[in-house]
mmCIF file of the N, C-alpha and C atoms, coordinates in Angstrom:
data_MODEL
# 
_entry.id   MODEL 
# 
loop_
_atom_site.group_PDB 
_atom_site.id 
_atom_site.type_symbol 
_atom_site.label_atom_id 
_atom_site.label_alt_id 
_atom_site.label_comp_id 
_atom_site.label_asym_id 
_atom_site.label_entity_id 
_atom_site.label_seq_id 
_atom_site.pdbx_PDB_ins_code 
_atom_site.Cartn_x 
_atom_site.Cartn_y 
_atom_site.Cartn_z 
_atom_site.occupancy 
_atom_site.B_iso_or_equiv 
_atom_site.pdbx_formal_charge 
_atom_site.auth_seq_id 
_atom_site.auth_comp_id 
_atom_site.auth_asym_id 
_atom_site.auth_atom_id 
_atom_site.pdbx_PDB_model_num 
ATOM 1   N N  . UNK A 1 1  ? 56.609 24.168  16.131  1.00 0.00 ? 1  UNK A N  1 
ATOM 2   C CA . UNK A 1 1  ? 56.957 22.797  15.864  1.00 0.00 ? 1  UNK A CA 1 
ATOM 3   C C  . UNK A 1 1  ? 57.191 22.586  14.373  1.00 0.00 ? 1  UNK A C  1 
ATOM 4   N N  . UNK A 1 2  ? 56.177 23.267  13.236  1.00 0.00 ? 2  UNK A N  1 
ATOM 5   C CA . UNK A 1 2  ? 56.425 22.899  12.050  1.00 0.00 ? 2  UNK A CA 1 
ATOM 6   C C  . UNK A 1 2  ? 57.419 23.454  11.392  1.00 0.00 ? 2  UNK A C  1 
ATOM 7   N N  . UNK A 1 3  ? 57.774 24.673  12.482  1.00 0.00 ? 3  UNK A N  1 
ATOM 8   C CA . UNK A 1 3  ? 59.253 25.147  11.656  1.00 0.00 ? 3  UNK A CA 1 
ATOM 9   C C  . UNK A 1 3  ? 60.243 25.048  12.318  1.00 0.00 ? 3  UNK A C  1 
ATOM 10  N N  . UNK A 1 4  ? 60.304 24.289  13.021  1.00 0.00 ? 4  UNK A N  1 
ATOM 11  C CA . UNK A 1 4  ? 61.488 23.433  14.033  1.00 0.00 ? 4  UNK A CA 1 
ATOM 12  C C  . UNK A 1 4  ? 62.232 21.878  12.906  1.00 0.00 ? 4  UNK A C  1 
ATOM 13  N N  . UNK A 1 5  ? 60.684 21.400  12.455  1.00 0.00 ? 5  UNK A N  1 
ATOM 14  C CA . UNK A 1 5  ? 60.683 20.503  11.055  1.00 0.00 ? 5  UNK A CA 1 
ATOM 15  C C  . UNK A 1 5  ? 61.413 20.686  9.919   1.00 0.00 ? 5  UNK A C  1 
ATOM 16  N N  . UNK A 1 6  ? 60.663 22.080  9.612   1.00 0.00 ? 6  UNK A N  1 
ATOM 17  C CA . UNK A 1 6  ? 61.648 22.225  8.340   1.00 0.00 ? 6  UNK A CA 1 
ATOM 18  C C  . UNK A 1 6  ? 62.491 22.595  8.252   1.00 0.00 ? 6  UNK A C  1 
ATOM 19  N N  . UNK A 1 7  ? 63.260 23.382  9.217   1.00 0.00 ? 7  UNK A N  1 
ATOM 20  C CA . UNK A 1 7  ? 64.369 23.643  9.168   1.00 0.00 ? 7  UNK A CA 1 
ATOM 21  C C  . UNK A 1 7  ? 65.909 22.602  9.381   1.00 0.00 ? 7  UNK A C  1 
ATOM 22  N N  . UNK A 1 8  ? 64.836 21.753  10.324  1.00 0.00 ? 8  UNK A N  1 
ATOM 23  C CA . UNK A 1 8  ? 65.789 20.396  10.266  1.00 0.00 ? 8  UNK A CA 1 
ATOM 24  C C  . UNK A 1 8  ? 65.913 19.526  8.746   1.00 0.00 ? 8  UNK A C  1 
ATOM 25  N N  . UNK A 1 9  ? 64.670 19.622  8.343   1.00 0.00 ? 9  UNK A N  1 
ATOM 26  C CA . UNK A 1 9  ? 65.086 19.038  7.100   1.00 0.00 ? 9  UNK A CA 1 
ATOM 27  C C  . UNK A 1 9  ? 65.674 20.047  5.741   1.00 0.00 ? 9  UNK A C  1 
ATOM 28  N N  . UNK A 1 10 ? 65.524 20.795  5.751   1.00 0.00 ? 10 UNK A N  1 
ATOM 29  C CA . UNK A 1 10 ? 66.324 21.971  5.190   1.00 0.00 ? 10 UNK A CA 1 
ATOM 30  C C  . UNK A 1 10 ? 67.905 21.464  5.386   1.00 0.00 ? 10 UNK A C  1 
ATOM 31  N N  . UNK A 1 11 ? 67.913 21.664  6.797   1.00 0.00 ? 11 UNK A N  1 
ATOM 32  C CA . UNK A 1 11 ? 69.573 21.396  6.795   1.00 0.00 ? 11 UNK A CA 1 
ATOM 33  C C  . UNK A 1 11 ? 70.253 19.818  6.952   1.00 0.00 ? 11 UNK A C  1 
ATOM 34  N N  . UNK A 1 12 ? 69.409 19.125  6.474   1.00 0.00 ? 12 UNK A N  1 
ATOM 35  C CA . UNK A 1 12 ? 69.650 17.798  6.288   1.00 0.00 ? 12 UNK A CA 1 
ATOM 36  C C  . UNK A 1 12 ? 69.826 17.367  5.043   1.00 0.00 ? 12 UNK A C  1 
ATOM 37  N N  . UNK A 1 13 ? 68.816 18.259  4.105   1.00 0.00 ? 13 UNK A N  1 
ATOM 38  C CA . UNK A 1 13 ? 69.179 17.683  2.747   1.00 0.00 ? 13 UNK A CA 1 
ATOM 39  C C  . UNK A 1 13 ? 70.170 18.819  2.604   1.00 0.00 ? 13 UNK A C  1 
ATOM 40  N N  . UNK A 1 14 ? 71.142 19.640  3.224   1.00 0.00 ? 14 UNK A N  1 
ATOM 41  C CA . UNK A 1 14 ? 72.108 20.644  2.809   1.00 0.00 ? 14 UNK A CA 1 
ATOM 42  C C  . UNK A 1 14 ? 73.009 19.614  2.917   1.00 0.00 ? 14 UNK A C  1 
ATOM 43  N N  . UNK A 1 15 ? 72.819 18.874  4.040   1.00 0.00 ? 15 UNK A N  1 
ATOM 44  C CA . UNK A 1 15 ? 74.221 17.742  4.848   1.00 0.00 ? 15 UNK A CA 1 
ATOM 45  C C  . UNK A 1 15 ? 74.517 16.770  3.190   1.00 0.00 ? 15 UNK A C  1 
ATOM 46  N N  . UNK A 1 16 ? 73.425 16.270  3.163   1.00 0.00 ? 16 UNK A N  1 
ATOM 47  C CA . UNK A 1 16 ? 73.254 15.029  2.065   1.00 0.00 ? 16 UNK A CA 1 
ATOM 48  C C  . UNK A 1 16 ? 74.039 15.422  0.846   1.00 0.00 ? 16 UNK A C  1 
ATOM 49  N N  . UNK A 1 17 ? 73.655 16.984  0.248   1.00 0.00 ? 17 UNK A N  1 
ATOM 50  C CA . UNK A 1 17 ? 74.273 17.537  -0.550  1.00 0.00 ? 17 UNK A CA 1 
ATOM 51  C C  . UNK A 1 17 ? 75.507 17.854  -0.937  1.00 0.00 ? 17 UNK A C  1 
ATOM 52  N N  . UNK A 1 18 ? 75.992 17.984  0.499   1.00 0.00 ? 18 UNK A N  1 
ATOM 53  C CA . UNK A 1 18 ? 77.517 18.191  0.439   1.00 0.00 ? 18 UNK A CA 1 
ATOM 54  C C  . UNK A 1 18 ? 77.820 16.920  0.873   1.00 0.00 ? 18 UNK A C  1 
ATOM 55  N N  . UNK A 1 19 ? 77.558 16.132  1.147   1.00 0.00 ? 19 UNK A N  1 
ATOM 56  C CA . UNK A 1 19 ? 78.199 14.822  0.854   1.00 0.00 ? 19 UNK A CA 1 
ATOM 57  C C  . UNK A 1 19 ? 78.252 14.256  -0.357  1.00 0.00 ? 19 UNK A C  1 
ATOM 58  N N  . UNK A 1 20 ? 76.950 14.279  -0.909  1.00 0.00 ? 20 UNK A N  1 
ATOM 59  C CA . UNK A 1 20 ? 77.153 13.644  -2.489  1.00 0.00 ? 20 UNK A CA 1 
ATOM 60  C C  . UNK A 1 20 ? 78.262 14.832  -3.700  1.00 0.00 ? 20 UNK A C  1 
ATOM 61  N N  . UNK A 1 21 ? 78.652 15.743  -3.443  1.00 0.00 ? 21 UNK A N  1 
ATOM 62  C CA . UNK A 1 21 ? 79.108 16.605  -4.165  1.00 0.00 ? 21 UNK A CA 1 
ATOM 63  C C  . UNK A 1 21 ? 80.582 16.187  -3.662  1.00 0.00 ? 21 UNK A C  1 
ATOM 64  N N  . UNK A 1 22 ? 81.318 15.929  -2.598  1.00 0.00 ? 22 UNK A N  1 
ATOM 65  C CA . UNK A 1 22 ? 82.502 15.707  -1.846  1.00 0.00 ? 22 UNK A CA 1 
ATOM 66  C C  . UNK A 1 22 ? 82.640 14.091  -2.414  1.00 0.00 ? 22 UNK A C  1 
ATOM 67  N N  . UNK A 1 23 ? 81.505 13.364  -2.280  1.00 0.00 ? 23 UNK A N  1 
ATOM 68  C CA . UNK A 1 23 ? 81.624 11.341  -3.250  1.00 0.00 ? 23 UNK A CA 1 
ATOM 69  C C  . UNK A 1 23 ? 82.470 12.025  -4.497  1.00 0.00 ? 23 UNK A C  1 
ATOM 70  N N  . UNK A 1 24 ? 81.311 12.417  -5.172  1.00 0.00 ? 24 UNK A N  1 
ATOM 71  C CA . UNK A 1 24 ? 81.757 13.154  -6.075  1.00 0.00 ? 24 UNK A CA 1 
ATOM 72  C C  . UNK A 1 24 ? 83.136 13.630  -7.061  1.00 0.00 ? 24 UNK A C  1 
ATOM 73  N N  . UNK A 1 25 ? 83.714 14.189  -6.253  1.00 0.00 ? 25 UNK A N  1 
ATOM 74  C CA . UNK A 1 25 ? 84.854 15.221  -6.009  1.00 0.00 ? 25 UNK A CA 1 
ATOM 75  C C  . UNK A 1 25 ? 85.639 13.663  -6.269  1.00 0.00 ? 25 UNK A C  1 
ATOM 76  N N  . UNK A 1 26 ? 85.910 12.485  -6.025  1.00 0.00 ? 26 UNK A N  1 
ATOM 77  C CA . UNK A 1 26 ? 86.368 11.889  -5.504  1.00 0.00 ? 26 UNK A CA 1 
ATOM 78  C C  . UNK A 1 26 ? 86.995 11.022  -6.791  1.00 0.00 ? 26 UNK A C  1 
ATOM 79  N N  . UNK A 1 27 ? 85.735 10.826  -7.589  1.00 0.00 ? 27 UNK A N  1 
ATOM 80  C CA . UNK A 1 27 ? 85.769 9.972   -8.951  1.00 0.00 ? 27 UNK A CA 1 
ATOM 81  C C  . UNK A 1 27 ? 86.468 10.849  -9.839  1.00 0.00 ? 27 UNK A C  1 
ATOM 82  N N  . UNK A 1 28 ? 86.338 11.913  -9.571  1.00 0.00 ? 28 UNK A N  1 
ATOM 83  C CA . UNK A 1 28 ? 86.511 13.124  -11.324 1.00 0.00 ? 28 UNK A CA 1 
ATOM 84  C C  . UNK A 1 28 ? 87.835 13.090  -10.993 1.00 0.00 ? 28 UNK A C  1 
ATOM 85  N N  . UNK A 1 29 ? 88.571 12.860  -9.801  1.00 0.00 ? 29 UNK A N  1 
ATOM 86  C CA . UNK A 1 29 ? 90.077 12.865  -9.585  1.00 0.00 ? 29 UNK A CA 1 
ATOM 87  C C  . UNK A 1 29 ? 90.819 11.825  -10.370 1.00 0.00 ? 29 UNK A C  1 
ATOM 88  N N  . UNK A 1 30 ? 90.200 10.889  -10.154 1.00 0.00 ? 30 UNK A N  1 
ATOM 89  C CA . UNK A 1 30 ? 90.614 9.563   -10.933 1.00 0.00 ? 30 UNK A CA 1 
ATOM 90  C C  . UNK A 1 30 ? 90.724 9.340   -12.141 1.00 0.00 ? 30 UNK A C  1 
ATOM 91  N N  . UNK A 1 31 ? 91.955 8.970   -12.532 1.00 0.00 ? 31 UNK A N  1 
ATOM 92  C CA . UNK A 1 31 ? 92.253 8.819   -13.743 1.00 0.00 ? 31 UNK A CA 1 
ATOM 93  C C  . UNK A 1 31 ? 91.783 7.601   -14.597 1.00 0.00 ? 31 UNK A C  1 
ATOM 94  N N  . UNK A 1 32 ? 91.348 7.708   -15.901 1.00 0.00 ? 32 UNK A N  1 
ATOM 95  C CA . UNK A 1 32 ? 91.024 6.373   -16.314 1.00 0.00 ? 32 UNK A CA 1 
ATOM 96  C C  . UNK A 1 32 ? 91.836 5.618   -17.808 1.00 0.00 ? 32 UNK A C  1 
ATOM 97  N N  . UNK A 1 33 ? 92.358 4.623   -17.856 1.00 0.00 ? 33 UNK A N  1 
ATOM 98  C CA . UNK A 1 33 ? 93.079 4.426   -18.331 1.00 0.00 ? 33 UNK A CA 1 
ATOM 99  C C  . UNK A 1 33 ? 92.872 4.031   -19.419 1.00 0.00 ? 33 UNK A C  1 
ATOM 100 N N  . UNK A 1 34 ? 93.545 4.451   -20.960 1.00 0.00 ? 34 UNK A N  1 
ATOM 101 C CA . UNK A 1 34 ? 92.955 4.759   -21.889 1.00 0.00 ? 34 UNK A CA 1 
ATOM 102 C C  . UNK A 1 34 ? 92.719 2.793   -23.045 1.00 0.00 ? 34 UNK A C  1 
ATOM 103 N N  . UNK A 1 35 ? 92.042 2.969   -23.247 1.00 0.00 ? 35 UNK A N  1 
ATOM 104 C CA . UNK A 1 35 ? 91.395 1.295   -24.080 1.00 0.00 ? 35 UNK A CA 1 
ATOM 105 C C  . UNK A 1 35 ? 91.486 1.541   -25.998 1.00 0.00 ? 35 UNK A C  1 
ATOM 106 N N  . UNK A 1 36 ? 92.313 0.764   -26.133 1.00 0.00 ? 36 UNK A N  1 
ATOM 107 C CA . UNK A 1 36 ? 92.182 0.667   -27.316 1.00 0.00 ? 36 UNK A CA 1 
ATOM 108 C C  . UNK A 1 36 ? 90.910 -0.659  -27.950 1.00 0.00 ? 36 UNK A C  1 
ATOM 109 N N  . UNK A 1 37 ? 90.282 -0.244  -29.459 1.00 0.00 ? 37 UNK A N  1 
ATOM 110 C CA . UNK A 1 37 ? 88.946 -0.908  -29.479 1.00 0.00 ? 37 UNK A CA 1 
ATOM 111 C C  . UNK A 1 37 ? 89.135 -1.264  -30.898 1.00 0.00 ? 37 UNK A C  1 
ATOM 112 N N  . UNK A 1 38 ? 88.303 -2.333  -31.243 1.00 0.00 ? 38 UNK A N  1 
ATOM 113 C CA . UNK A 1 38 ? 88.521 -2.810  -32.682 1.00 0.00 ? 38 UNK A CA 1 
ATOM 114 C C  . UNK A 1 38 ? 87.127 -3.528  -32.685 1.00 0.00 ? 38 UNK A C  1 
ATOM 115 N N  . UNK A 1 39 ? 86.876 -3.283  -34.034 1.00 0.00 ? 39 UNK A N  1 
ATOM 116 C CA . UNK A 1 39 ? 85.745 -4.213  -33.963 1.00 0.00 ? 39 UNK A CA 1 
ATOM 117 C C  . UNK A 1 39 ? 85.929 -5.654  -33.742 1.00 0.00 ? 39 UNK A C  1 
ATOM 118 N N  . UNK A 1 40 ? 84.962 -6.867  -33.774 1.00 0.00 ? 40 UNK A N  1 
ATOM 119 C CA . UNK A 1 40 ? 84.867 -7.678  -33.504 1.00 0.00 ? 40 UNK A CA 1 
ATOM 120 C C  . UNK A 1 40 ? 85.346 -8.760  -35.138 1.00 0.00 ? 40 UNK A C  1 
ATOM 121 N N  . UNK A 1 41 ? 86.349 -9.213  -35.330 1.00 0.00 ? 41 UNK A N  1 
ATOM 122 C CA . UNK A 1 41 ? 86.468 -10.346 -36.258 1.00 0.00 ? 41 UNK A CA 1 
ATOM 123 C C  . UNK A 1 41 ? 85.219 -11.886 -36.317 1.00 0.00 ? 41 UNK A C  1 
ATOM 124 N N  . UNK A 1 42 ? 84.977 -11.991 -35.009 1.00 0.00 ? 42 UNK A N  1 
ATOM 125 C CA . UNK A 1 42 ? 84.468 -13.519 -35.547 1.00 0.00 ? 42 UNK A CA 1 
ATOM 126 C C  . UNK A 1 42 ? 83.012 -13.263 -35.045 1.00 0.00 ? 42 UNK A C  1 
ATOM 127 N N  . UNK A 1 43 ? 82.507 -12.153 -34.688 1.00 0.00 ? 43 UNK A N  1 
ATOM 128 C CA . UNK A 1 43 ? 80.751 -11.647 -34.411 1.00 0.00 ? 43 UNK A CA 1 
ATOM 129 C C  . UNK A 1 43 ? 80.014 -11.598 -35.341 1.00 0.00 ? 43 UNK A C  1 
ATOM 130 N N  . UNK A 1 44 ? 79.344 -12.136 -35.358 1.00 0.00 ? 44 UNK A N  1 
ATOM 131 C CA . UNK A 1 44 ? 78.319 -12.172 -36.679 1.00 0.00 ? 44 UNK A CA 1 
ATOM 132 C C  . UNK A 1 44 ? 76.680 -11.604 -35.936 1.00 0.00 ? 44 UNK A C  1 
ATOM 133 N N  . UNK A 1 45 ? 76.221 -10.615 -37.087 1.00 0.00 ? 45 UNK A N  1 
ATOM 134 C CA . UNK A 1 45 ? 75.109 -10.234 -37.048 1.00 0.00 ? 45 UNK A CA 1 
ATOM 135 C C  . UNK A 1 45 ? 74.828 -8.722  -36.233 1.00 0.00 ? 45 UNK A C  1 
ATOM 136 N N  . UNK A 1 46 ? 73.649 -8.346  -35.780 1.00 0.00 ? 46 UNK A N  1 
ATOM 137 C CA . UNK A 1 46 ? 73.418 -6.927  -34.740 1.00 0.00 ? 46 UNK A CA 1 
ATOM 138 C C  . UNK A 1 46 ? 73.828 -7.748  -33.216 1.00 0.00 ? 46 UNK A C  1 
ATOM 139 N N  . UNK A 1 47 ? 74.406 -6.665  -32.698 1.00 0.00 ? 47 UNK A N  1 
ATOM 140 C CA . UNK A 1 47 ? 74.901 -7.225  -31.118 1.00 0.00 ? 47 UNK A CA 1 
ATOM 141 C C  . UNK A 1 47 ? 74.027 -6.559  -30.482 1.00 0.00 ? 47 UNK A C  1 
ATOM 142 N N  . UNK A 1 48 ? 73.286 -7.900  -29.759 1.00 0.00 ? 48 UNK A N  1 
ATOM 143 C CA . UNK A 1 48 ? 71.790 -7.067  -28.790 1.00 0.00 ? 48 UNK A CA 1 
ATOM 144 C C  . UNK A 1 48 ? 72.413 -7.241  -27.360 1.00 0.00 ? 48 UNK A C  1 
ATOM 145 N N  . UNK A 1 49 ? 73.047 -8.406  -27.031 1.00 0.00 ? 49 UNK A N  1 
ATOM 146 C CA . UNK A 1 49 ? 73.583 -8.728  -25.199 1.00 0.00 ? 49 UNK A CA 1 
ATOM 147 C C  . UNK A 1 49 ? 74.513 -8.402  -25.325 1.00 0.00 ? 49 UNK A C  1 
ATOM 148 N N  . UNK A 1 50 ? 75.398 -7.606  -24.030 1.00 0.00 ? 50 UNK A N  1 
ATOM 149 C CA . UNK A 1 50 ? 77.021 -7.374  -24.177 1.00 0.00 ? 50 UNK A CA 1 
ATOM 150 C C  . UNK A 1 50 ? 77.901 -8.260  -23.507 1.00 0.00 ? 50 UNK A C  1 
ATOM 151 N N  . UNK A 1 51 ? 76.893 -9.632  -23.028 1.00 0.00 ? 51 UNK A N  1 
ATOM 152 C CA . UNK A 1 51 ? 77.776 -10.490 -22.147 1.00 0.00 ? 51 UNK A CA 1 
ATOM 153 C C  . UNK A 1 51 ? 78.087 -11.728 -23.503 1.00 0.00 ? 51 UNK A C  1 
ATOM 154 N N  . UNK A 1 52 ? 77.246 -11.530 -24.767 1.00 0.00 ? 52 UNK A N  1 
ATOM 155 C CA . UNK A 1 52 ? 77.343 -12.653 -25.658 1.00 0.00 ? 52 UNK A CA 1 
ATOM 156 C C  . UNK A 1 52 ? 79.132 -11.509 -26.381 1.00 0.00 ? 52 UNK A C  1 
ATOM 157 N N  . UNK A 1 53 ? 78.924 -10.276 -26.780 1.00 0.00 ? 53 UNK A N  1 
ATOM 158 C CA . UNK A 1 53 ? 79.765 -9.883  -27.200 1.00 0.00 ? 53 UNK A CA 1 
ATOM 159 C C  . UNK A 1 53 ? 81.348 -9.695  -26.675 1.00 0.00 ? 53 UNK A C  1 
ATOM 160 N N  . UNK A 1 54 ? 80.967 -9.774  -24.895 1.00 0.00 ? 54 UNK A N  1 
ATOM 161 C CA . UNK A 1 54 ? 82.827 -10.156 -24.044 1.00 0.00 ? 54 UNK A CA 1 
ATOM 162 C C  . UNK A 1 54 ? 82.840 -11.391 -24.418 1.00 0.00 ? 54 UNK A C  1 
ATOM 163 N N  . UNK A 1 55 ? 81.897 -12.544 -24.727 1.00 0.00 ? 55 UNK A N  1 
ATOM 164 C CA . UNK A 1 55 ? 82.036 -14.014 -24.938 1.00 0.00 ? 55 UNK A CA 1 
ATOM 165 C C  . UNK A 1 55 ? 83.027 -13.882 -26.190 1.00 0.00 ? 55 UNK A C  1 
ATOM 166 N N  . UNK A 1 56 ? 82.281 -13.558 -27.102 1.00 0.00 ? 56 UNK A N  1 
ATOM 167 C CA . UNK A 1 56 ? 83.601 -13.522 -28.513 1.00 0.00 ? 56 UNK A CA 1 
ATOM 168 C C  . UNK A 1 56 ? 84.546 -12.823 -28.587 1.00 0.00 ? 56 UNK A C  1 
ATOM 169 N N  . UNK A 1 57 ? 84.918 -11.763 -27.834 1.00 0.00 ? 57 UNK A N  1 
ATOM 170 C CA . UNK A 1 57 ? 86.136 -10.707 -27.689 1.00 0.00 ? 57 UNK A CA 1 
ATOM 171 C C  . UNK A 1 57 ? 87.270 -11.745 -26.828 1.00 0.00 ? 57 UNK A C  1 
ATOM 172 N N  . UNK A 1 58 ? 86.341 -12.655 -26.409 1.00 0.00 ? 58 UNK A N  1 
ATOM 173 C CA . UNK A 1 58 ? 87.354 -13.416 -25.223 1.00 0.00 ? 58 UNK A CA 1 
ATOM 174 C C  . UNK A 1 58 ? 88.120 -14.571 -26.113 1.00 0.00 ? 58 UNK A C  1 
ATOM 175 N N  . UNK A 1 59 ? 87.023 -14.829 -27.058 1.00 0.00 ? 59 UNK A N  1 
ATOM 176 C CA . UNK A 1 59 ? 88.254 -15.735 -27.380 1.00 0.00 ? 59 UNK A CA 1 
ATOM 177 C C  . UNK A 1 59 ? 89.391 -15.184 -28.748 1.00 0.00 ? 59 UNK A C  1 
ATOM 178 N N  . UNK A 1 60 ? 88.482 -13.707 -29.000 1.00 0.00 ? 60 UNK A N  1 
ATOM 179 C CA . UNK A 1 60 ? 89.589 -12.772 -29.723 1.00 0.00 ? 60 UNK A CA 1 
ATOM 180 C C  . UNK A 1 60 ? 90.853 -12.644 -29.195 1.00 0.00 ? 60 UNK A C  1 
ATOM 181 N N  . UNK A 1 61 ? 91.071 -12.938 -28.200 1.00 0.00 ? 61 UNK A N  1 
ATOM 182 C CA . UNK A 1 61 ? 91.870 -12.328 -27.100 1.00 0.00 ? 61 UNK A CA 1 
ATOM 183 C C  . UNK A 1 61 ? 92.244 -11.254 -26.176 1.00 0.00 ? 61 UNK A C  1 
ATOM 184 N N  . UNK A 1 62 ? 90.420 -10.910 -26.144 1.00 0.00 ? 62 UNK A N  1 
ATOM 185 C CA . UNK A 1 62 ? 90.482 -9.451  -25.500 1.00 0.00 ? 62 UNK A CA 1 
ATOM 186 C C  . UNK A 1 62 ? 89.823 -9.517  -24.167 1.00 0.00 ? 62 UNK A C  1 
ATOM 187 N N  . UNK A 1 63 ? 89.825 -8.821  -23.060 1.00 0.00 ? 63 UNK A N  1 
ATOM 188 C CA . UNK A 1 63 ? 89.058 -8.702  -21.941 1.00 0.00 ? 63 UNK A CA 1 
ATOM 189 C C  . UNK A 1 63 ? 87.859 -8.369  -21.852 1.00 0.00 ? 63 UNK A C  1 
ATOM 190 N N  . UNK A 1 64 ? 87.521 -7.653  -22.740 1.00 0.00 ? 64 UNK A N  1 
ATOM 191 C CA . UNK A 1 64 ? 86.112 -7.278  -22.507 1.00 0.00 ? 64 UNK A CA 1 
ATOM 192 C C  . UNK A 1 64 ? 85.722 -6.917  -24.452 1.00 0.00 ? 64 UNK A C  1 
ATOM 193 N N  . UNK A 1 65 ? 84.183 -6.471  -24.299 1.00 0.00 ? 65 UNK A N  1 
ATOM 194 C CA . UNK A 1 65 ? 83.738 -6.230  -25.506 1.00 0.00 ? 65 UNK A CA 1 
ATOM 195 C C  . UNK A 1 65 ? 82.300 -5.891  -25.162 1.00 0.00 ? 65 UNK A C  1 
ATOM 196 N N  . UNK A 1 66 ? 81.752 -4.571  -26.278 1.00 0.00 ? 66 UNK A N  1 
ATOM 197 C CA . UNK A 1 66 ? 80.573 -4.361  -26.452 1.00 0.00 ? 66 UNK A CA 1 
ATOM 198 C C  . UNK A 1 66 ? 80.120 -3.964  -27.191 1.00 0.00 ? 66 UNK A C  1 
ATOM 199 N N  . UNK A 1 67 ? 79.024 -3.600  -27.196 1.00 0.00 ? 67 UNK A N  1 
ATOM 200 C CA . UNK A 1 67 ? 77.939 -2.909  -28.072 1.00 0.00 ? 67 UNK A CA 1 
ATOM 201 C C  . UNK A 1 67 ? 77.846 -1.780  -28.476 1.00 0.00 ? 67 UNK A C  1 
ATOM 202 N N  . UNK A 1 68 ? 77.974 -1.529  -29.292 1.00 0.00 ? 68 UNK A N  1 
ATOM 203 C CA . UNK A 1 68 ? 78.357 -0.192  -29.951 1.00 0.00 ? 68 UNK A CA 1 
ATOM 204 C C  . UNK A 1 68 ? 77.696 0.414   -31.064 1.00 0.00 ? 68 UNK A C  1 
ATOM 205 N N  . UNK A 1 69 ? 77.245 1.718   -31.092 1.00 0.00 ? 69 UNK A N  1 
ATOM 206 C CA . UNK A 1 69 ? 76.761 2.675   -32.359 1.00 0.00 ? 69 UNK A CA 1 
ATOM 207 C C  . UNK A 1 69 ? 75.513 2.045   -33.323 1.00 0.00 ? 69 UNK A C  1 
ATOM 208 N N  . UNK A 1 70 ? 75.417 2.806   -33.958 1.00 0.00 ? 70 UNK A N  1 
ATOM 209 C CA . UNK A 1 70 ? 73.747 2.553   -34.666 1.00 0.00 ? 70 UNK A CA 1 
ATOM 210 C C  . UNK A 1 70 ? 73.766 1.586   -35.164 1.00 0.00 ? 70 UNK A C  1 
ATOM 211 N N  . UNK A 1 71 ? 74.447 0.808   -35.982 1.00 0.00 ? 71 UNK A N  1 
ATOM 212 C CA . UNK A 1 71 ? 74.556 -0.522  -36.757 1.00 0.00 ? 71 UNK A CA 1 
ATOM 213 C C  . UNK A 1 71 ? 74.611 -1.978  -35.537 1.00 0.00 ? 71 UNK A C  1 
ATOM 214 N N  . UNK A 1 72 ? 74.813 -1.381  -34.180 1.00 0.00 ? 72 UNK A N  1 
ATOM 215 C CA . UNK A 1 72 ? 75.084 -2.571  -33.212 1.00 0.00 ? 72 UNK A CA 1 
ATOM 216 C C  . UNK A 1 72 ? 75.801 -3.387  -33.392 1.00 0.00 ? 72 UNK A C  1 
ATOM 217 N N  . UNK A 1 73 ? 77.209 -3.033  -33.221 1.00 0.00 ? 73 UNK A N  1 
ATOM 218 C CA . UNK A 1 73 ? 78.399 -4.392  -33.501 1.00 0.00 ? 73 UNK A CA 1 
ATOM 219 C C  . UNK A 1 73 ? 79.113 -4.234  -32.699 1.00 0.00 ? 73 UNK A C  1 
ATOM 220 N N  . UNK A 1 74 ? 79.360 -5.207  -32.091 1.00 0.00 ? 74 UNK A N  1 
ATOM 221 C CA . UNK A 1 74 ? 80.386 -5.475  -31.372 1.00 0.00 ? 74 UNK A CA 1 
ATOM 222 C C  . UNK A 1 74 ? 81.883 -4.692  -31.173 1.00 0.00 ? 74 UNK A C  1 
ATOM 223 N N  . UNK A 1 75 ? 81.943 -4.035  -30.172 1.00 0.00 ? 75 UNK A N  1 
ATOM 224 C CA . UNK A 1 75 ? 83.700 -3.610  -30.475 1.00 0.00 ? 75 UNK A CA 1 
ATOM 225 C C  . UNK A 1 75 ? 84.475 -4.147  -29.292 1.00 0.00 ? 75 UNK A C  1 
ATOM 226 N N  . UNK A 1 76 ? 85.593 -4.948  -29.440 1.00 0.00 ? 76 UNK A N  1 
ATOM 227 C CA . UNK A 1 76 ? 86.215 -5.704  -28.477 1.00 0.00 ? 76 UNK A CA 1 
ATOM 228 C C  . UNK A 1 76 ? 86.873 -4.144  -27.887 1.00 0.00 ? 76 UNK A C  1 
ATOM 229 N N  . UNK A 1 77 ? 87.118 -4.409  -26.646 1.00 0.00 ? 77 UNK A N  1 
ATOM 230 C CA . UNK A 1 77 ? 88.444 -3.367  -26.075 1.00 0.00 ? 77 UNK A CA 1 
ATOM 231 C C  . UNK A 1 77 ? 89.455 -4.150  -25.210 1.00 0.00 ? 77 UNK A C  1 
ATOM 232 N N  . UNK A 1 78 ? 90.518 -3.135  -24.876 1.00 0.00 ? 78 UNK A N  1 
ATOM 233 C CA . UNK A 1 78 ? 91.848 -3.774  -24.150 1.00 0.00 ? 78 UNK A CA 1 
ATOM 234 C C  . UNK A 1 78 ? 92.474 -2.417  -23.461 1.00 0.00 ? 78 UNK A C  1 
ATOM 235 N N  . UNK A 1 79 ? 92.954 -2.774  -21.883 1.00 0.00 ? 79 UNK A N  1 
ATOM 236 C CA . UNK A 1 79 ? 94.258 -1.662  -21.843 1.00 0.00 ? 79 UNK A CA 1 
ATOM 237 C C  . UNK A 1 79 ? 95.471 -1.091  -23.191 1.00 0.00 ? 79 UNK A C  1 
ATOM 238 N N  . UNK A 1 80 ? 95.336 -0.158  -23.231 1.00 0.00 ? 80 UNK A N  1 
ATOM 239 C CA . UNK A 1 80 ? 96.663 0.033   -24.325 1.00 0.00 ? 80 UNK A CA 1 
ATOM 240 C C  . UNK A 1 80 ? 98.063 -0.180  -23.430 1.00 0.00 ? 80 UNK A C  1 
# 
C-alpha cells in the first residue's frame, strides 16, 4: 500500500512538472515590446509608491511610471 502511494505521488509531481515547464515554454516565446524611459520632470523627492509615480508620468504624458535604482526616482516609460 505505501508503495502503491508513492509511486502515485512520484508520478504526479512528474505530471505537475511537465506542466509547469510546457506554461512555461509558453511566455519565453513571447515577445516583449521594447519601452522607452526617461526620468520623471515634475517628481519631486525619493519615489517610495509606484502608483503615486504612474500618477505623475500620467500627466507627463506617459502610460505608466516607476521606481527605479538606488537613488529611487521615478522613471516614466512608453511603447517606442
Amino acid at each position: 500500500m505505501a508503495s502503491s502511494l508513492r509511486s502515485f505521488a512520484a508520478s504526479l509531481l512528474f505530471v505537475m512538472l511537465f506542466m509547469a515547464t510546457e506554461l512555461g515554454r509558453n511566455t519565453i516565446l513571447m515577445a516583449e515590446a521594447r519601452k522607452c524611459e526617461t526620468p520623471s520632470a515634475k517628481y519631486k523627492g525619493l519615489c517610495g509608491r509606484k502608483s503615486n509615480c504612474a500618477a505623475v508620468c500620467l500627466t507627463e504624458g506617459f502610460p505608466d511610471g516607476e521606481c527605479r535604482g538606488f537613488r529611487r526616482r521615478c522613471i516614466c516609460n512608453k511603447p517606442c
